[in-house]
KENUDREN-559990 format. One line per 10 residues: number of its first residue (from 0); their letters; for each residue x, y, z of N, C-alpha, C, O. Coordinates in Angstrom, 3 decimals, always signed. Example, Ala and Ser with C-alpha at 12.3 -4.5 7.8 and 13.67 -1.06 7.14 Angstrom:
<vexfis>
0 = AS = +13.190/-5.690/+7.800/+12.300/-4.500/+7.800/+13.200/-3.300/+7.800/+14.236/-3.319/+8.465  +12.850/-2.250/+7.080/+13.670/-1.060/+7.140/+12.900/+0.030/+7.870/+13.409/+1.138/+8.039
</vexfis>
This chain:
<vexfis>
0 = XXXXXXXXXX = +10.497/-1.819/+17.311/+9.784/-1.336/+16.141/+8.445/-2.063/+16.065/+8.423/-3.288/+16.190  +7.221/-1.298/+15.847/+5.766/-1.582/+15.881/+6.097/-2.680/+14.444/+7.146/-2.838/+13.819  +4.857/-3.262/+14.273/+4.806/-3.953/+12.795/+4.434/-2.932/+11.621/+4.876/-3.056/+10.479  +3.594/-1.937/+12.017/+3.238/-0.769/+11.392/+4.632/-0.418/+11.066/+5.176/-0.583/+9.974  +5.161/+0.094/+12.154/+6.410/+0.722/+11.533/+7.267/-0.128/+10.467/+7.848/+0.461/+9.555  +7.326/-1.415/+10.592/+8.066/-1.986/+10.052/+7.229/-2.560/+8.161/+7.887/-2.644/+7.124  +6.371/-2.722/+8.236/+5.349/-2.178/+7.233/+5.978/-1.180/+6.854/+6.944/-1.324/+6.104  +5.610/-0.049/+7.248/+6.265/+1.170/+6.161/+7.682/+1.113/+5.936/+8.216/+1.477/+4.889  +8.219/+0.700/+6.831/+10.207/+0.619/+6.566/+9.991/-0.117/+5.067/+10.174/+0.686/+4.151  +9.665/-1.381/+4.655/+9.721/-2.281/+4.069/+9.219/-1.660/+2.538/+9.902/-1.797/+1.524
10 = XXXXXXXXXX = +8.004/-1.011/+2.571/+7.716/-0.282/+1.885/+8.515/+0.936/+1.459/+8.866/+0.902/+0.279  +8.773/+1.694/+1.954/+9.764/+2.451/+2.011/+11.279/+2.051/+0.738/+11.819/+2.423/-0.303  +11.323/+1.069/+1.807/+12.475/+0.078/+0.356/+12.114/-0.175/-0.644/+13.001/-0.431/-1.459  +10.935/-0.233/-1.039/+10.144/-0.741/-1.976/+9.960/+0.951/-3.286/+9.603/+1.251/-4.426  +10.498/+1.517/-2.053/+10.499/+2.791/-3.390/+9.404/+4.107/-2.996/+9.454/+5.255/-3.438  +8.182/+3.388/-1.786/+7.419/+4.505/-1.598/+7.592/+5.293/-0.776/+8.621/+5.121/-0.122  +6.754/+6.453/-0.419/+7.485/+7.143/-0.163/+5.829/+7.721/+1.024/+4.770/+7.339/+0.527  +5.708/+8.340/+2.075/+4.903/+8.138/+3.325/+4.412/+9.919/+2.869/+5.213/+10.853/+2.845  +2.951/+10.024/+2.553/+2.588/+10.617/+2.268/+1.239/+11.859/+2.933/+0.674/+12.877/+2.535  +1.237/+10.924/+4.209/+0.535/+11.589/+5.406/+1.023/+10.232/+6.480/+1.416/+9.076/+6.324
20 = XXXXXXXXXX = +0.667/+11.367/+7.897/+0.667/+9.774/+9.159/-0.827/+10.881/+9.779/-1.057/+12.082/+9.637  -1.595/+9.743/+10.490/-2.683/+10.032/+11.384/-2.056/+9.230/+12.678/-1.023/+8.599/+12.902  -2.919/+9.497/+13.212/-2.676/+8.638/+15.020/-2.906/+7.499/+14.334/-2.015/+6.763/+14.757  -3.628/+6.786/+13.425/-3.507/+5.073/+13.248/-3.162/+4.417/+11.593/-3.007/+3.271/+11.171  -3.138/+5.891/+10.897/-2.832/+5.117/+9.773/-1.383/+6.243/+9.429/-1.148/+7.295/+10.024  -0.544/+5.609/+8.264/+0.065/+5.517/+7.392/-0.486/+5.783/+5.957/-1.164/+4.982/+5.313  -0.086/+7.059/+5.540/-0.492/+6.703/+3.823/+0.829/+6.909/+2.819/+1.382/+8.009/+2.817  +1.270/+5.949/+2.061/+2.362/+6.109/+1.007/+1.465/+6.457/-0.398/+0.243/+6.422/-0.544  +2.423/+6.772/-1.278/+2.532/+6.915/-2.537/+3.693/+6.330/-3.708/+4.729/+6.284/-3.045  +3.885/+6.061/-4.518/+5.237/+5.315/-5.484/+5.125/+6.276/-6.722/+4.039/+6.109/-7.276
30 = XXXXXXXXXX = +6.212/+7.610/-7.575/+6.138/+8.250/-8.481/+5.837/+7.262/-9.539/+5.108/+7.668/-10.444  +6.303/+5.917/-9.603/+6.039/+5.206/-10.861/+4.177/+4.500/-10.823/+3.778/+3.954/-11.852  +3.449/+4.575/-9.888/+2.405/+3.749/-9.898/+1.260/+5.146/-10.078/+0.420/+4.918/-9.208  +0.947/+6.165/-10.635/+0.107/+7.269/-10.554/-1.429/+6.357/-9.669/-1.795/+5.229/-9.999  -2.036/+7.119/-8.656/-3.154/+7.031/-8.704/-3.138/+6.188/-7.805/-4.242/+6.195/-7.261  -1.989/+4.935/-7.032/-1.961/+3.834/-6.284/-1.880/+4.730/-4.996/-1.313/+5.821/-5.059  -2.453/+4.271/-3.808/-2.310/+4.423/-2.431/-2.197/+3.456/-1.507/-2.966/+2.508/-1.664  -1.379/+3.408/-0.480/-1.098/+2.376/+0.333/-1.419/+2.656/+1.496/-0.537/+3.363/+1.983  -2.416/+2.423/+2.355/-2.796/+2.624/+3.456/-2.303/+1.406/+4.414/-2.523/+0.212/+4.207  -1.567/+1.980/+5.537/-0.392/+1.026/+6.595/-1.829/+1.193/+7.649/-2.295/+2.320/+7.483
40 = XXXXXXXXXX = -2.472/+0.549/+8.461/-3.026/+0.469/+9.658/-2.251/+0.029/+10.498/-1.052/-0.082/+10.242  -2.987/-0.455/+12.167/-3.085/-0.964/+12.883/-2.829/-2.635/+12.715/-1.959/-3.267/+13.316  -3.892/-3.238/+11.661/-3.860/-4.536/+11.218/-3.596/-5.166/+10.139/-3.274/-6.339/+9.950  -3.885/-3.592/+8.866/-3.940/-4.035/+7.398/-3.261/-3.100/+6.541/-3.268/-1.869/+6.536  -2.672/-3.946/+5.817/-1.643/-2.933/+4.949/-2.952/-2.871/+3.798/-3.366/-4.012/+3.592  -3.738/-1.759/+2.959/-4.336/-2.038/+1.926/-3.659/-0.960/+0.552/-2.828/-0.052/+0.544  -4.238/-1.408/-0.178/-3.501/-0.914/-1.561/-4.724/-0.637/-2.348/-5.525/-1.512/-2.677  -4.827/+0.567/-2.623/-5.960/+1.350/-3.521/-5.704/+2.143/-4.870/-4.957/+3.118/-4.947  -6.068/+1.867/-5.404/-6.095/+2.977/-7.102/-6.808/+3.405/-7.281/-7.864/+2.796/-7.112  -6.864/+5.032/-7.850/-8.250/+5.287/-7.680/-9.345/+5.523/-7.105/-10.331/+6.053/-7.617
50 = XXXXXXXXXX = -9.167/+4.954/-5.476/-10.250/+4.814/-4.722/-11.134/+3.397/-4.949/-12.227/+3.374/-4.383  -10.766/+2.284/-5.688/-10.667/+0.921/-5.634/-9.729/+0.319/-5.365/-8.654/+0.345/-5.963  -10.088/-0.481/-4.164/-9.319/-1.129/-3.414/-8.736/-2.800/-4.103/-9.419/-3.821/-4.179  -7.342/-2.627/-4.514/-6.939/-4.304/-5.242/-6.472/-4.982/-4.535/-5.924/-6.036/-4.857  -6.588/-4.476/-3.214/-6.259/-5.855/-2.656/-5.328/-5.541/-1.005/-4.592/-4.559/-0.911  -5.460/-6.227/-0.183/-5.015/-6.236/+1.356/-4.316/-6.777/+2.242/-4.930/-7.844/+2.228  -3.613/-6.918/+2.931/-2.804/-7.765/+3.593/-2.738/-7.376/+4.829/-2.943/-6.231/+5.231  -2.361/-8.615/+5.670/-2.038/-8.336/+7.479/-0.733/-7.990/+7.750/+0.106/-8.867/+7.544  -0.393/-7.010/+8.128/+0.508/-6.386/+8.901/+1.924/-7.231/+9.041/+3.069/-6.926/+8.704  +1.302/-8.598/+9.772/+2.618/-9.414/+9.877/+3.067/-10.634/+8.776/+3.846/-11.585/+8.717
60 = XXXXXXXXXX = +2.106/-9.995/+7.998/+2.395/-11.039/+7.038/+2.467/-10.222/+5.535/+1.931/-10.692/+4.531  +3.202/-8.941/+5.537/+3.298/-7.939/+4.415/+3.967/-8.665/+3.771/+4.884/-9.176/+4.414  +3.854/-9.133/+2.019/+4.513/-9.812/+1.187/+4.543/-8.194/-0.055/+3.877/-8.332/-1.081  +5.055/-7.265/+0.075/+5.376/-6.291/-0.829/+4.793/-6.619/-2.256/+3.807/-6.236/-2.886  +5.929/-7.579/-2.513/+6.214/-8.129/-4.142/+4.369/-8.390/-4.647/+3.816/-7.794/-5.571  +3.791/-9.323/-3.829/+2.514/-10.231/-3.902/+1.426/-8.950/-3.573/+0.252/-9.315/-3.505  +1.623/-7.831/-3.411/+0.676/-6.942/-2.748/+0.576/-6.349/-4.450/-0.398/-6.476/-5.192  +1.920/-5.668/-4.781/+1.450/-5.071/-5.619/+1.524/-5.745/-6.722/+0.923/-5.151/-7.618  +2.008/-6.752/-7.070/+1.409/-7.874/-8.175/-0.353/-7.793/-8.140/-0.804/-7.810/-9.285  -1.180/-7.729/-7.301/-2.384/-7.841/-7.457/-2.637/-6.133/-8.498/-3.305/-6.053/-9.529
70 = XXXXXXXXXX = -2.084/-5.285/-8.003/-2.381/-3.885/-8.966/-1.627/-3.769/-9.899/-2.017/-2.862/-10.634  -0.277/-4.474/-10.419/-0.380/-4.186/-11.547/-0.893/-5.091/-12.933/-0.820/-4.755/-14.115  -1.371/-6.212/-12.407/-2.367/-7.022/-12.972/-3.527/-6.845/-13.595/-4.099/-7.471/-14.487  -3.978/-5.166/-12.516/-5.596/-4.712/-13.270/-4.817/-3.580/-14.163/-3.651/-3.187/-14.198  -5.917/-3.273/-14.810/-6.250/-2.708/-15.804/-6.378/-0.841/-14.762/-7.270/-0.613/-13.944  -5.333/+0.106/-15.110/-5.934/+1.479/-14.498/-7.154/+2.161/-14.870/-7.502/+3.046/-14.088  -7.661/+2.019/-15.569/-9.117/+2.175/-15.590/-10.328/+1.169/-15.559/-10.479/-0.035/-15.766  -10.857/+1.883/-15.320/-12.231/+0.776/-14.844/-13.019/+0.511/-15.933/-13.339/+1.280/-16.839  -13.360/-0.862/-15.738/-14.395/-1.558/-17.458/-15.644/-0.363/-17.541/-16.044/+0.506/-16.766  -15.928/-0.703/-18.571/-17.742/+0.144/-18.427/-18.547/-1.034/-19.015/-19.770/-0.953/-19.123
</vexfis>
């Protein structure tokens, strides 16, 4: 099993659910997080809302829990 793959397995457990594959990425989604995206690479797991990015991690060092602790920390809309 790639680390990618194992990235999304992990995720997967985590409740999300794989919402496109390309030749290098991975994209999930979670029904409870509206608007969150999880993009699995090659090197970087990243986590987006919105199309703002909260935050990133390396592949072999995916900490789930600590990934999305950074998004649900912000605020879903953006300051003005």
């Amino acid at each position: 099993m790639s680390e990618q793959e194992a990235a999304v397995a992990k995720l997967e457990r985590a409740g999300f659910r794989v919402v496109r594959r390309t030749s290098a990425l991975v994209f999930l989604a979670h029904p409870e997080y509206p608007g969150l995206l999880i993009r699995v690479g090659t090197v970087f797991v990243v986590v987006e809302r919105n199309g703002v990015e909260y935050g990133r991690q390396r592949l072999e060092k995916l900490d789930v829990e600590t990934l999305l602790g950074r998004v649900t920390e912000q605020p879903t809309e953006p300051k003005l």
